[in-house]
N, C-alpha and C positions, 0 to 999 in steps of 0.2 A: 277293774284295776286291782293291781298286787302290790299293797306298801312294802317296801322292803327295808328303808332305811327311814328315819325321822330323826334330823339332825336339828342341830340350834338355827339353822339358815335355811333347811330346803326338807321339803319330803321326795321323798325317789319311789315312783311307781312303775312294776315290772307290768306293761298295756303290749298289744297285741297290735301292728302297723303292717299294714300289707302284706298279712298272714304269715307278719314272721315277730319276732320277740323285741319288745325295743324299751329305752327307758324315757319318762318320764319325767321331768328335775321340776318340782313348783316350789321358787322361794314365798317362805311363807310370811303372813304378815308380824311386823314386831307392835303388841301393843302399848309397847312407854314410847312411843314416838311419836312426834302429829302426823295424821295422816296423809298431807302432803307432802312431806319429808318424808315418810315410810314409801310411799307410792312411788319418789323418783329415785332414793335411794334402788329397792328391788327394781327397777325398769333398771337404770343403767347399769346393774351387777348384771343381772341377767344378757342382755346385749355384749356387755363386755366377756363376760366367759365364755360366752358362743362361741366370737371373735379371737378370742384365746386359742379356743379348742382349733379352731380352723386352720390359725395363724399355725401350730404348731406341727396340725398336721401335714400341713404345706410345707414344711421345713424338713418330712422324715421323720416325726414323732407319732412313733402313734398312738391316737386318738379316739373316741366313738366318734362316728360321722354321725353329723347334726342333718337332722330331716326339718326341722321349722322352729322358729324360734316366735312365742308370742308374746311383746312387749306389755302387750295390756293387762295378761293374764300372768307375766311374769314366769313361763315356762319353756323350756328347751324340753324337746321330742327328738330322743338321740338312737344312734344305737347299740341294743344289750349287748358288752361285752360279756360273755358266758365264760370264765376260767378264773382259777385260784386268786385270791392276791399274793402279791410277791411274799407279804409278811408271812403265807403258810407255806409258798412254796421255796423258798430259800433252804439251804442247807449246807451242809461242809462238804458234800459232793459238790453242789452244784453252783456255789456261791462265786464262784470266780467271773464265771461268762458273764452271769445274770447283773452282779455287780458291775462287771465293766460295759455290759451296755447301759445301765441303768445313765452310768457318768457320761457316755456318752448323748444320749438323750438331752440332759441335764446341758451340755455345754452346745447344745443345738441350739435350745432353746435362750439362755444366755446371751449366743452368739448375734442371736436375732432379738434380745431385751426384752424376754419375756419371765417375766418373776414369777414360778406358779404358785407364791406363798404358802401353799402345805403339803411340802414334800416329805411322806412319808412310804413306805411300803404296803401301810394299807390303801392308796392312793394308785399303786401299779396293780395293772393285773398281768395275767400271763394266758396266751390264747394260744394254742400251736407254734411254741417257741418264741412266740412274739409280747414283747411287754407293749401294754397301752397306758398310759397316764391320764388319769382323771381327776373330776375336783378340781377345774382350776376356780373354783369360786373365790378366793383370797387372793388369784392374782393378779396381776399390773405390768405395764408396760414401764420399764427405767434403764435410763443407761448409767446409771449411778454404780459404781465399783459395790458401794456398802451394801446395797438392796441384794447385789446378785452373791455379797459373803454371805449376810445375811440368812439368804434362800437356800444355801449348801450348811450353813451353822444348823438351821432346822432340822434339817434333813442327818447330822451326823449326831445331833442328842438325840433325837427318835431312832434313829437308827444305834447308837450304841444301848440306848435303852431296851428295844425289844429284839436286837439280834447279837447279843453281851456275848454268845460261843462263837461269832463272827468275827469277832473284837481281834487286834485290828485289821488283818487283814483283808476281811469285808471292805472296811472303808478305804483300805492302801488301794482295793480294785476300782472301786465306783472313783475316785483320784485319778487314779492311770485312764482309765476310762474317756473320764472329762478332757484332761491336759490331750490327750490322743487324736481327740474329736476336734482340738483345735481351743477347749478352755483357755480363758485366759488367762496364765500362771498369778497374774498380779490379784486376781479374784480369790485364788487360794489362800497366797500370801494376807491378805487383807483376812478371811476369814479367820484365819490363826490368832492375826492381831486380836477382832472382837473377841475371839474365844477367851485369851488371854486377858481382856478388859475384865470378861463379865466373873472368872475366875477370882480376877483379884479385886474385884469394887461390890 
């Protein structure tokens, strides 16, 4: 096995599955927590992102496809997307499309109450024209208006922080995008609000 990422939550190993390339996600164990509580915490995250991932690719998002998921061992065996992330491959040629499907994706997923909690550009990749979204380890399922501002507020300070020559009409696209795909304008509007909150409090 090939570590490739070691995060605060999971190591990511690039393993070899039916002689083709695939990834490996093991949330690792946290030691200030009792191990009962660490043990069913990582079981139900793990289940849950599976079911995330699956959920979303069923909707037209895409996804790596999941090969097995081991609750014991706290691991999904998925498969290796191989291409850029968006964060390298984005630019002022080509930010238009890539953003407005990005919004569209984003309002799939929404639409169907799925909050991927860290929507960022290093989170998409890009595969033969195709973005796939990963990482849903921070998300949940809500129909709550605030959770789904919330999850677009993430996504528009990461995103004006690491794509600032994008500014704004980056974000005007992933917007039109959204709203396009069927977003729900009140989710915008509502996002604007917290923006405006956190701005002035």
């Amino acid at each position: 096995m090939q570590l490739i990422k070691q995060g605060a939550e999971a190591k990511l190993f690039k393993i070899k599955y039916k002689g083709k390339g695939a990834l490996l996600k093991q949330r690792v164990p946290k030691g200030y927590r009792c191990r009962a509580l660490d043990e069913r915490l990582r079981s139900e995250r793990t289940i849950r992102e599976a079911n995330l991932l699956r959920r979303a690719r069923q909707l037209g998002v895409n996804t790596p496809s999941i090969y097995s998921v081991d609750k014991g061992k706290k691991e999904i065996l998925m498969e290796f997307v191989d291409g850029p992330r968006a964060k390298d491959a984005l630019n002022k040629k080509n930010y238009a499309k890539i953003c407005s499907d990005v919004g569209k994706a984003i309002a799939l997923m929404h639409g169907s109450n799925i909050i991927h909690g860290d929507l960022t550009t290093s989170n998409i990749l890009q595969r033969e024209g195709r973005l796939y979204f990963i990482d849903f380890g921070l998300g949940f399922h809500s129909t709550k208006l605030e959770d789904k501002a919330v999850d677009l507020l993430v996504f528009r300070k990461t995103f004006e922080a690491t794509h600032v020559e994008l500014m704004p009409k980056g974000w005007e696209s992933i917007m039109q995008g959204y709203l396009q795909a069927g977003g729900n304008p009140a989710v915008v509007k509502q996002m604007e609000k917290v923006r405006a909150r956190a701005r002035y409090h």
